[in-house]
N, CA, C, O and CB atoms as a CASP TS submission, in Angstrom:
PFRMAT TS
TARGET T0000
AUTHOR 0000-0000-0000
METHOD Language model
MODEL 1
PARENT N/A
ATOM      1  N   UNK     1     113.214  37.129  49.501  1.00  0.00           N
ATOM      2  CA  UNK     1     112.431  36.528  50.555  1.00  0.00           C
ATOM      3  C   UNK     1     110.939  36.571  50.210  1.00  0.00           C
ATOM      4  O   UNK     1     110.161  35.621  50.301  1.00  0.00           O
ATOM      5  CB  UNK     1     112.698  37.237  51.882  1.00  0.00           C
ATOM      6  N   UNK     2     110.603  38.048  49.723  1.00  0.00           N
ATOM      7  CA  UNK     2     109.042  37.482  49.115  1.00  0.00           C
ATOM      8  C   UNK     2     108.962  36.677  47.884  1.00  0.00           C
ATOM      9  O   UNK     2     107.964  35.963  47.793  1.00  0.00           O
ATOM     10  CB  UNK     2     108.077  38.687  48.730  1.00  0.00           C
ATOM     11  N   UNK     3     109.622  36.656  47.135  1.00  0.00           N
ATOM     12  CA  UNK     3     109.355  35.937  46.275  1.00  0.00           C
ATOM     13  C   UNK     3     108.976  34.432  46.902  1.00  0.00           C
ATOM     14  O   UNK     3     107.859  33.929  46.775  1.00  0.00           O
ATOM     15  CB  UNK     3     110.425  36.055  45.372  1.00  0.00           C
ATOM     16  N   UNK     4     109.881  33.919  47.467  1.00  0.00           N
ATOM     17  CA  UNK     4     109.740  32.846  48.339  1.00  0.00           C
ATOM     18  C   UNK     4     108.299  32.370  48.868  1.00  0.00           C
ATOM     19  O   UNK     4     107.687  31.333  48.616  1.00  0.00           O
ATOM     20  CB  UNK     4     110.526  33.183  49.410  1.00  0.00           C
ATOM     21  N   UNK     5     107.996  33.331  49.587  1.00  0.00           N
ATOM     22  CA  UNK     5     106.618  33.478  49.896  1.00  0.00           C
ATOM     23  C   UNK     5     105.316  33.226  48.951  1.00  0.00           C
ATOM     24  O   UNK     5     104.344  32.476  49.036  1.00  0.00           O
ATOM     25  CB  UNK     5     106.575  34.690  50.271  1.00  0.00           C
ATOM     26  N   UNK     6     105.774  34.260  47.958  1.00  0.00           N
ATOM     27  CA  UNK     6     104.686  34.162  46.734  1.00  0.00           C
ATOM     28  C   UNK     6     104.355  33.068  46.366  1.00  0.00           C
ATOM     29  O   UNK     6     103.286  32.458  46.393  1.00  0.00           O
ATOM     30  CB  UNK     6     105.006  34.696  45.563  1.00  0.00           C
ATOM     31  N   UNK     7     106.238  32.638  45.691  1.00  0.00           N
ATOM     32  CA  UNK     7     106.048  31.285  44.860  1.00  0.00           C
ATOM     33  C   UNK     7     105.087  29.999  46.207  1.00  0.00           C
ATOM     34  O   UNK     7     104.036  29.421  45.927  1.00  0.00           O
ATOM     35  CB  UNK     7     108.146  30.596  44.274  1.00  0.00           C
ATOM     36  N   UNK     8     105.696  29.885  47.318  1.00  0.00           N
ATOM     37  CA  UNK     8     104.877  28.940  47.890  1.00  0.00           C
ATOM     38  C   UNK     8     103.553  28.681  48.070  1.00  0.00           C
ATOM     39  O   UNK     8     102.987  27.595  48.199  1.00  0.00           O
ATOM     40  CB  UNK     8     105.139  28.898  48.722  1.00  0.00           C
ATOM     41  N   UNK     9     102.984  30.123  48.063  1.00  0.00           N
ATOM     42  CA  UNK     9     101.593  30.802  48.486  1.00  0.00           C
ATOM     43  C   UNK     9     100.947  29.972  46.882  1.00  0.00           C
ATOM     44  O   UNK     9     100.130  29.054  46.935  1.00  0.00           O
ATOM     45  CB  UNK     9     101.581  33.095  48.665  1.00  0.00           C
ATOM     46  N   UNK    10     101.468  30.482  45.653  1.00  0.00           N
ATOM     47  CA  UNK    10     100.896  29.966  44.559  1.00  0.00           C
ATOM     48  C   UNK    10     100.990  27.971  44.401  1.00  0.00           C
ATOM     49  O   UNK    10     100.207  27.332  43.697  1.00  0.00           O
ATOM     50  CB  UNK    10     101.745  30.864  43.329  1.00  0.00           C
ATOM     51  N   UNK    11     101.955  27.435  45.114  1.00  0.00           N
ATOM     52  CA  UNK    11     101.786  25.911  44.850  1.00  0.00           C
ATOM     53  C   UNK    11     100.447  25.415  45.999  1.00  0.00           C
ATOM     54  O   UNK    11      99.672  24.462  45.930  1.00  0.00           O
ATOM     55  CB  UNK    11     103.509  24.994  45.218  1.00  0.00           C
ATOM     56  N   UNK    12     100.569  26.377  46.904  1.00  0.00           N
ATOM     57  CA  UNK    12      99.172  25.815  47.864  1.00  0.00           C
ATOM     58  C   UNK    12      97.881  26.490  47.415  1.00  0.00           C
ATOM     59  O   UNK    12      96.807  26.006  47.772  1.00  0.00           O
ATOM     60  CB  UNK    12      99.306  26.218  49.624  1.00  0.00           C
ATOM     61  N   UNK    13      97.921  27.462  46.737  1.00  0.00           N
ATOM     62  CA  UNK    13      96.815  27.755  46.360  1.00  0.00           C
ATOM     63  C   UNK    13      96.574  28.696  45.271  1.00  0.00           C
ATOM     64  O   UNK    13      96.163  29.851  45.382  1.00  0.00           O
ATOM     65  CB  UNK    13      96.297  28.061  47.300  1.00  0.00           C
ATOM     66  N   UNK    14      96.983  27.842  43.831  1.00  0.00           N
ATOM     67  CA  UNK    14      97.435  27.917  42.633  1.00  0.00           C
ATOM     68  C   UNK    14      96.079  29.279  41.928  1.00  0.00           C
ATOM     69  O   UNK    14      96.230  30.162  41.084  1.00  0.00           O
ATOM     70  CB  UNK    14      97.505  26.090  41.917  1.00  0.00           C
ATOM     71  N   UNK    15      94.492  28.757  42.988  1.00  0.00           N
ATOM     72  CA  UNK    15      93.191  29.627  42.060  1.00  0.00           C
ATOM     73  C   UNK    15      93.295  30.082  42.664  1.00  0.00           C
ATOM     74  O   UNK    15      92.145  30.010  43.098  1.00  0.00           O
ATOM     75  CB  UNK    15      91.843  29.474  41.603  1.00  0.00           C
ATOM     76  N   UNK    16      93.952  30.920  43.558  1.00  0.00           N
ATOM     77  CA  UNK    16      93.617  31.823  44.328  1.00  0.00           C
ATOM     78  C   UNK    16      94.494  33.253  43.942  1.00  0.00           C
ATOM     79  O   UNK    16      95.669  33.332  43.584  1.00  0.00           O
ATOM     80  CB  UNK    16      93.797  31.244  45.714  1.00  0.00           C
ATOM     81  N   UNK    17      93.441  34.409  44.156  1.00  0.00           N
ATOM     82  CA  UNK    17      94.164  35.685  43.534  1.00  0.00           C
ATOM     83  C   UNK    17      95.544  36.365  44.660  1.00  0.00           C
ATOM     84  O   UNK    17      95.648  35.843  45.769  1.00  0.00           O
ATOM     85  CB  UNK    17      92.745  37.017  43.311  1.00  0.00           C
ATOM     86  N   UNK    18      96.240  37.181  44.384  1.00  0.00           N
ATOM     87  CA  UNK    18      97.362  37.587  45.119  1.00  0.00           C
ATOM     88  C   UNK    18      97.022  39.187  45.242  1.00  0.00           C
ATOM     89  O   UNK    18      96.929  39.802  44.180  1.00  0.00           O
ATOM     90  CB  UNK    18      98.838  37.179  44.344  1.00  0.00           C
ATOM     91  N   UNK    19      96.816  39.954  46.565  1.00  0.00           N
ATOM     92  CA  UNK    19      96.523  41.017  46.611  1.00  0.00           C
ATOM     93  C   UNK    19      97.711  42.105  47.040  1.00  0.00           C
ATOM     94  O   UNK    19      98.309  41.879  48.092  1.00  0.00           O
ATOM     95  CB  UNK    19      95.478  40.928  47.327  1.00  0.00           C
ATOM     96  N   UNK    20      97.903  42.734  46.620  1.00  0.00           N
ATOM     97  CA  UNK    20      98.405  44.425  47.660  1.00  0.00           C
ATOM     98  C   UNK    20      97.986  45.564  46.998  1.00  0.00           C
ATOM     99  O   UNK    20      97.188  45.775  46.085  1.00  0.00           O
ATOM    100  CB  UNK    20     100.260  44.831  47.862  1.00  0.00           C
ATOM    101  N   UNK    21      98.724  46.257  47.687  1.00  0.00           N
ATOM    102  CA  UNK    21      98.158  47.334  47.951  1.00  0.00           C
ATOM    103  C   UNK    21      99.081  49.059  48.042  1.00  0.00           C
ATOM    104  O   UNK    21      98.944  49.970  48.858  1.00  0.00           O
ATOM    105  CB  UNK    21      97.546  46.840  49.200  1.00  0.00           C
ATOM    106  N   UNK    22      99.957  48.942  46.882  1.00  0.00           N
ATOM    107  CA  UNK    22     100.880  50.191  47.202  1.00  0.00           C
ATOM    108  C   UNK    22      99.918  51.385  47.390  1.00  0.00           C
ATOM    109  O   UNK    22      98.700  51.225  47.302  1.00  0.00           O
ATOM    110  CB  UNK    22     102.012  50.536  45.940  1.00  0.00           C
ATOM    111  N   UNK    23     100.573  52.779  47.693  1.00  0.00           N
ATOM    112  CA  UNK    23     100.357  53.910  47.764  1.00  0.00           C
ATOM    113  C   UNK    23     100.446  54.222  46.115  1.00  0.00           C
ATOM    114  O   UNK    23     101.361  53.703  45.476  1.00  0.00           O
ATOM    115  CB  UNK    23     101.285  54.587  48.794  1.00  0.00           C
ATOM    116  N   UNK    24      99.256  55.271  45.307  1.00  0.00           N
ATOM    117  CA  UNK    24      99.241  55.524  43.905  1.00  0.00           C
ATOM    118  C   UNK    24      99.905  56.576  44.107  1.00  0.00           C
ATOM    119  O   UNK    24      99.406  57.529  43.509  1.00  0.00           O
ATOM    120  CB  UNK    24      97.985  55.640  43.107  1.00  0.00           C
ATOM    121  N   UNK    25     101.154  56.923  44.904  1.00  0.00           N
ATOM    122  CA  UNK    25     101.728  58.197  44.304  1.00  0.00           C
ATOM    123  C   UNK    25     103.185  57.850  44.428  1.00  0.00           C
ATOM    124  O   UNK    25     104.043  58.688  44.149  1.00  0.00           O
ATOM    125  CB  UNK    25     101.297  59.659  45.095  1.00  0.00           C
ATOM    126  N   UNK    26     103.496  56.618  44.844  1.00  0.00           N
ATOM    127  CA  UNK    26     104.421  55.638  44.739  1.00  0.00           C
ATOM    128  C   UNK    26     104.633  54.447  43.648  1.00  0.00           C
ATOM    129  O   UNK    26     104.311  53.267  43.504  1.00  0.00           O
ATOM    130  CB  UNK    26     104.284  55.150  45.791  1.00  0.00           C
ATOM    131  N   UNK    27     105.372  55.468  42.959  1.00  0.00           N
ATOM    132  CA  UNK    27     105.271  55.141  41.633  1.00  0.00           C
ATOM    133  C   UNK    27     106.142  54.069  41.085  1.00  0.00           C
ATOM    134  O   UNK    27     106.004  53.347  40.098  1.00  0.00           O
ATOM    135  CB  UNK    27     105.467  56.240  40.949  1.00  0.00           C
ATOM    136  N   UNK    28     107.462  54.190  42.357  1.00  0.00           N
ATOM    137  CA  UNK    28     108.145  52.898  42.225  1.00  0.00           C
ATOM    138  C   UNK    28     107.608  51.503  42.401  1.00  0.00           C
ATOM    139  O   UNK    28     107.992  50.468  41.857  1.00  0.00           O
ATOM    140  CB  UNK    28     109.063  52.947  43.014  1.00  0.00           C
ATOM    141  N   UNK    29     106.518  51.711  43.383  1.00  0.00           N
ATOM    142  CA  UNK    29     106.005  50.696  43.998  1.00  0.00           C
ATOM    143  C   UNK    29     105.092  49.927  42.988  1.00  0.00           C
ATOM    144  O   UNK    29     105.196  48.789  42.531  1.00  0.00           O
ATOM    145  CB  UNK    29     105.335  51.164  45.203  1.00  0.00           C
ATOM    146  N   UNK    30     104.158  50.914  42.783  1.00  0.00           N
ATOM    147  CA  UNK    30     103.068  50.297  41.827  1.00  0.00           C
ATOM    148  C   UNK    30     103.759  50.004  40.256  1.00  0.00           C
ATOM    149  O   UNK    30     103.281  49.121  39.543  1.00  0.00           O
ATOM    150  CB  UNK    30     101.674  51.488  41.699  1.00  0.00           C
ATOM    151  N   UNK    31     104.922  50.833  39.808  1.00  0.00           N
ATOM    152  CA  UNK    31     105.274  49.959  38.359  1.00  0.00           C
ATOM    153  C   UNK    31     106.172  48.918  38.800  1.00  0.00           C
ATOM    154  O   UNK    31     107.008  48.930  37.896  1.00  0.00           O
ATOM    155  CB  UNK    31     106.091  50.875  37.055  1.00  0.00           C
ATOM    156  N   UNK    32     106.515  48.057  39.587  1.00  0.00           N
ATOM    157  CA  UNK    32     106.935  47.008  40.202  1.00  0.00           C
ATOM    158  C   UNK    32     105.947  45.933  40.623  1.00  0.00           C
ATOM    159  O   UNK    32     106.131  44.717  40.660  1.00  0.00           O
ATOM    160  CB  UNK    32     107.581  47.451  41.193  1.00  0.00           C
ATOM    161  N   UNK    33     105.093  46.481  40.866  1.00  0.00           N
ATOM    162  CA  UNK    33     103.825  45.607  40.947  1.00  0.00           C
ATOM    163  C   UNK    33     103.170  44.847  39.518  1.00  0.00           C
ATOM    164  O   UNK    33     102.916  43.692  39.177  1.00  0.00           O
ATOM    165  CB  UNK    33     102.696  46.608  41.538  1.00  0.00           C
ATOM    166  N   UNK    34     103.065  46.180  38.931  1.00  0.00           N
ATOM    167  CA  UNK    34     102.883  45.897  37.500  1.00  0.00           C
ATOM    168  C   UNK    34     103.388  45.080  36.771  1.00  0.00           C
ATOM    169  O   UNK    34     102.864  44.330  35.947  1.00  0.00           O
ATOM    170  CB  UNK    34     103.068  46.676  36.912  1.00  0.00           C
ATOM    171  N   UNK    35     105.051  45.294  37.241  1.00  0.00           N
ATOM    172  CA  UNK    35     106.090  44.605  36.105  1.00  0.00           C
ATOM    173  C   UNK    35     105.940  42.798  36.523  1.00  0.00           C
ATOM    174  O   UNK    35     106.185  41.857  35.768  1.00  0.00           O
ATOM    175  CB  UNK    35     108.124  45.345  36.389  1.00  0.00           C
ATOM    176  N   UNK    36     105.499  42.744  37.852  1.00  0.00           N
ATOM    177  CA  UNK    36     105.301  41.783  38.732  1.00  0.00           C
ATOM    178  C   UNK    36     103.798  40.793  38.079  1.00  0.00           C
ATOM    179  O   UNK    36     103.702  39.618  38.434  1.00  0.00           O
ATOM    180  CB  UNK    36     105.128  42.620  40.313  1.00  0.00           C
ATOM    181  N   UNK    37     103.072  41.208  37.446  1.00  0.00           N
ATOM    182  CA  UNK    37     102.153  41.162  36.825  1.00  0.00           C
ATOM    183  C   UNK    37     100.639  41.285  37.979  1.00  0.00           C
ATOM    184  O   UNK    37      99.752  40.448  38.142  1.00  0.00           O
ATOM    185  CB  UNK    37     102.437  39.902  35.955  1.00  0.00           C
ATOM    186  N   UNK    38     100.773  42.381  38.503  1.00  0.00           N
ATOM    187  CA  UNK    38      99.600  42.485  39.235  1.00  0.00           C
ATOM    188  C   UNK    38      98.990  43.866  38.663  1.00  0.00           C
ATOM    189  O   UNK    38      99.562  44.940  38.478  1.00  0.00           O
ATOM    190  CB  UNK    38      99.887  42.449  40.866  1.00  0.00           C
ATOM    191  N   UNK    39      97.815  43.540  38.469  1.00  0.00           N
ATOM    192  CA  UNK    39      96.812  44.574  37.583  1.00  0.00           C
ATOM    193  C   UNK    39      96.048  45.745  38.322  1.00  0.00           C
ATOM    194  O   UNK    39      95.115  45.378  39.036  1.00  0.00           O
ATOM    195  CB  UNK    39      95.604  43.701  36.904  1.00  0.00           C
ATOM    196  N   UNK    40      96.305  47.090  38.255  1.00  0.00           N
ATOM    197  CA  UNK    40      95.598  47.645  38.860  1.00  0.00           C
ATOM    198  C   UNK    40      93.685  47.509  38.947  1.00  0.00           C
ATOM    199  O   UNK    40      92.915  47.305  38.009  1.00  0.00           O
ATOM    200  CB  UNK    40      96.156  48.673  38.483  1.00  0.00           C
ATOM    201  N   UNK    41      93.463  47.647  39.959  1.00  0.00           N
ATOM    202  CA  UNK    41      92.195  47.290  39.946  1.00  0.00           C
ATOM    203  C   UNK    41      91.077  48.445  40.488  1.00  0.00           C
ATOM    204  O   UNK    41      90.309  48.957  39.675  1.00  0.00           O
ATOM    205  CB  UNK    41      92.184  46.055  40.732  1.00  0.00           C
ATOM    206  N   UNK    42      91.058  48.659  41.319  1.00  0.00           N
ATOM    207  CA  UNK    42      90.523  49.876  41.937  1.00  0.00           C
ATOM    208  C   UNK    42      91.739  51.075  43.356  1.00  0.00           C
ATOM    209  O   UNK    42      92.723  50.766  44.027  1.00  0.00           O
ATOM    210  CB  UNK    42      88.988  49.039  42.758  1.00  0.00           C
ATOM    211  N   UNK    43      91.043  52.241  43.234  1.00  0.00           N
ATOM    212  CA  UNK    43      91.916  53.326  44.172  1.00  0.00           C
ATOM    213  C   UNK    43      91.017  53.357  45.206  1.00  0.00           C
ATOM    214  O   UNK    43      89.884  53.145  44.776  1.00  0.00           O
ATOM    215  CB  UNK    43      92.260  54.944  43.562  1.00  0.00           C
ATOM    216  N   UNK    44      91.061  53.595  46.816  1.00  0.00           N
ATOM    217  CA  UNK    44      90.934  53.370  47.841  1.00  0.00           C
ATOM    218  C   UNK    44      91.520  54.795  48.672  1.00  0.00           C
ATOM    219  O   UNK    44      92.430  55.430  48.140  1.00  0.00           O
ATOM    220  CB  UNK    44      91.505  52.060  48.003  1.00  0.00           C
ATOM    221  N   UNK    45      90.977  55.227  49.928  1.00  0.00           N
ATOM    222  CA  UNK    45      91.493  56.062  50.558  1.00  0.00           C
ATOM    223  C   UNK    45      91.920  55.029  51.965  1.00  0.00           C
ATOM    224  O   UNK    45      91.115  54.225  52.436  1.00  0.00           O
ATOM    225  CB  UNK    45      90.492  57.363  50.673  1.00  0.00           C
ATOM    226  N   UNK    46      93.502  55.253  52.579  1.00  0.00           N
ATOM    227  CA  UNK    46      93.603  54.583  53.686  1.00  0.00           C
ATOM    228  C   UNK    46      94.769  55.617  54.433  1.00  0.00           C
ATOM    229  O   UNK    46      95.628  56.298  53.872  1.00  0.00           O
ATOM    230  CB  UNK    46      93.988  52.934  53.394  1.00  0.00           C
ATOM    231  N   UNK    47      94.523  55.502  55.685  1.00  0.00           N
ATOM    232  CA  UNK    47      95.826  55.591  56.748  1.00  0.00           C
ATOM    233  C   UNK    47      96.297  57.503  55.600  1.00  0.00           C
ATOM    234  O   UNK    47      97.386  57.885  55.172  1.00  0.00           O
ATOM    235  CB  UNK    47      97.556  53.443  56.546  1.00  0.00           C
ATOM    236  N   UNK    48      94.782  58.231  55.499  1.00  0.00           N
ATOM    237  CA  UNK    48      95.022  59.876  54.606  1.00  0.00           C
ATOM    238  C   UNK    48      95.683  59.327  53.287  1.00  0.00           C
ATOM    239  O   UNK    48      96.146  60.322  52.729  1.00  0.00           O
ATOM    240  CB  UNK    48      96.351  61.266  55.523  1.00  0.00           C
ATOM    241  N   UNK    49      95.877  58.497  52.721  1.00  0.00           N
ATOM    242  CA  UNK    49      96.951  58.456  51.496  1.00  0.00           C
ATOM    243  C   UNK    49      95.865  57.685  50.311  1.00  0.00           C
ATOM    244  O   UNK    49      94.777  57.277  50.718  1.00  0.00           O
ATOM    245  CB  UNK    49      98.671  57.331  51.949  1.00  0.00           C
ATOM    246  N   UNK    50      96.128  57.572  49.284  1.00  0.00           N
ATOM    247  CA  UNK    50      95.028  56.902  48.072  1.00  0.00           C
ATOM    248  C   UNK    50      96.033  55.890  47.751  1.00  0.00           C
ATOM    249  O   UNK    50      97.213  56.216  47.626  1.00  0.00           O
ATOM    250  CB  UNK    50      94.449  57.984  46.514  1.00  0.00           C
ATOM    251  N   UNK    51      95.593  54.545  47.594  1.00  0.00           N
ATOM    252  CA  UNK    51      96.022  53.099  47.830  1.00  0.00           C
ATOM    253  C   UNK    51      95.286  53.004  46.321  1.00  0.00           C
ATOM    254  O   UNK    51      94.380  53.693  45.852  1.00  0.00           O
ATOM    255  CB  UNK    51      95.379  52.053  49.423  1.00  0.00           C
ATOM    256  N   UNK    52      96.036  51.872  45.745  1.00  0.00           N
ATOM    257  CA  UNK    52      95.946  51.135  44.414  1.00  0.00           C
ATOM    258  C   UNK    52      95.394  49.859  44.834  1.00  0.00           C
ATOM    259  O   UNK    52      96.076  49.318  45.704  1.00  0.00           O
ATOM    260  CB  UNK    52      97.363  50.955  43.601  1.00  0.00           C
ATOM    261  N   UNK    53      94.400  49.244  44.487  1.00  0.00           N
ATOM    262  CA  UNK    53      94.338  47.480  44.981  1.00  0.00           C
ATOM    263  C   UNK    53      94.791  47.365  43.342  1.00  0.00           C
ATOM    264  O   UNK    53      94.530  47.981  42.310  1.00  0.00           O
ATOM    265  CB  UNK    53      92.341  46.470  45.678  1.00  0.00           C
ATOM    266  N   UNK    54      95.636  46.188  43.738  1.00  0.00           N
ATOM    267  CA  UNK    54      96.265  45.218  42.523  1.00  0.00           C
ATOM    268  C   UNK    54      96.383  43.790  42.538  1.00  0.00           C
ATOM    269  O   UNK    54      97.190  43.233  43.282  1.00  0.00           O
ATOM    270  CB  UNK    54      97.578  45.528  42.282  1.00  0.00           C
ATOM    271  N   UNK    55      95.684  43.213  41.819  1.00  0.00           N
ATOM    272  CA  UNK    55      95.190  41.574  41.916  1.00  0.00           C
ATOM    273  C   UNK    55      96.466  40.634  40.578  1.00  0.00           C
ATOM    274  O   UNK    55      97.293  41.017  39.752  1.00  0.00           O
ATOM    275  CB  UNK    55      92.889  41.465  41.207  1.00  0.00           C
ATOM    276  N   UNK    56      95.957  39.351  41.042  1.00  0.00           N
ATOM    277  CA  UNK    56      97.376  38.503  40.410  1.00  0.00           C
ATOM    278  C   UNK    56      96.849  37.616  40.796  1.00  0.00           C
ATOM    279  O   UNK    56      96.638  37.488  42.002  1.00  0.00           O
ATOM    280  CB  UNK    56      98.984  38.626  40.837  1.00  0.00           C
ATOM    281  N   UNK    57      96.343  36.426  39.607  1.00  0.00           N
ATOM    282  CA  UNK    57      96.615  35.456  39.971  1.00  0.00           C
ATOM    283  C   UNK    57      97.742  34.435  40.611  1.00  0.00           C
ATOM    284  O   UNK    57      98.762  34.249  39.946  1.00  0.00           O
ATOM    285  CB  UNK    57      96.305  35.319  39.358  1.00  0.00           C
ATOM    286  N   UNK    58      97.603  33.811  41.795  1.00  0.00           N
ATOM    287  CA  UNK    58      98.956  33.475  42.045  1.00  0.00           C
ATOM    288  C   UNK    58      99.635  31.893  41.173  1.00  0.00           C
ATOM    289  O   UNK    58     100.755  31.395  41.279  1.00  0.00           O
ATOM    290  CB  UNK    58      98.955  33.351  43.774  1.00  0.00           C
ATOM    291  N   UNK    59      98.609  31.500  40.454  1.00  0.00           N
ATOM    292  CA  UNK    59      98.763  30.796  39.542  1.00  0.00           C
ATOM    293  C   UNK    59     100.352  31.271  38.062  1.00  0.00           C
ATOM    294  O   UNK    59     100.887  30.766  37.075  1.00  0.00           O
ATOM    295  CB  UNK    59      97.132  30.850  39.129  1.00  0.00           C
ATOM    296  N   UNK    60     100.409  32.405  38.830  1.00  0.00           N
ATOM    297  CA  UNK    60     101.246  33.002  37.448  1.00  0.00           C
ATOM    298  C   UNK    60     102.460  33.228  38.204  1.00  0.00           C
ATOM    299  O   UNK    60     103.274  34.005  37.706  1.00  0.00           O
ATOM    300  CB  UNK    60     100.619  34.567  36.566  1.00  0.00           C
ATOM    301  N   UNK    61     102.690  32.766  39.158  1.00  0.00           N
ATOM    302  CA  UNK    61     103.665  32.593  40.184  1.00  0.00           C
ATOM    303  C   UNK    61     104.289  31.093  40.344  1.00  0.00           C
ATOM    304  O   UNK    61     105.265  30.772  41.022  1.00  0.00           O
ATOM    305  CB  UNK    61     103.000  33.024  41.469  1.00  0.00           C
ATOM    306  N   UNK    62     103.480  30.285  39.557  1.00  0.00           N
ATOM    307  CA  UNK    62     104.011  29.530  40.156  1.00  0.00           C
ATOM    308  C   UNK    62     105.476  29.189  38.644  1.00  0.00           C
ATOM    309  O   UNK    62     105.544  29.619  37.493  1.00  0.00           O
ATOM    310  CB  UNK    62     102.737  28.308  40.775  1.00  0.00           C
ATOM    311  N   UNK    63     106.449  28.198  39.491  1.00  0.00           N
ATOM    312  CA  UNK    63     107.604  27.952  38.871  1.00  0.00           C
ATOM    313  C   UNK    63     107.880  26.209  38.001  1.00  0.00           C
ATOM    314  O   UNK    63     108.941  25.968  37.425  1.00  0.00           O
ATOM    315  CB  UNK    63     108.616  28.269  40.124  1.00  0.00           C
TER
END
């Protein structure tokens, strides 16, 4: 279902970057992100926990 999302998100707006945001001690999360091709970018404190921002072009989404 996200994929779905993604891929559509990238045909409407191919230059535009793709953001989230796992928890860095969620390790499943963020090497899934990775494998996903979203690049860690900077660490963040939110909601007490340290957050990863990870960017992606959604151009690399598309099909």
């Amino acid at each position: 279902m996200v994929a779905t999302h993604v891929c559509a998100a990238a045909d409407e707006l191919p230059d535009q970057p793709g953001l989230i945001t796992p928890q860095t001690a969620n390790e499943r999360s963020l090497g899934l992100a990775i494998r996903l091709g979203f690049q860690p970018v900077s660490n963040f404190e939110w909601f007490d926990a340290q957050q990863t921002l990870c960017l992606a072009g959604l151009h690399s989404f598309n099909t």
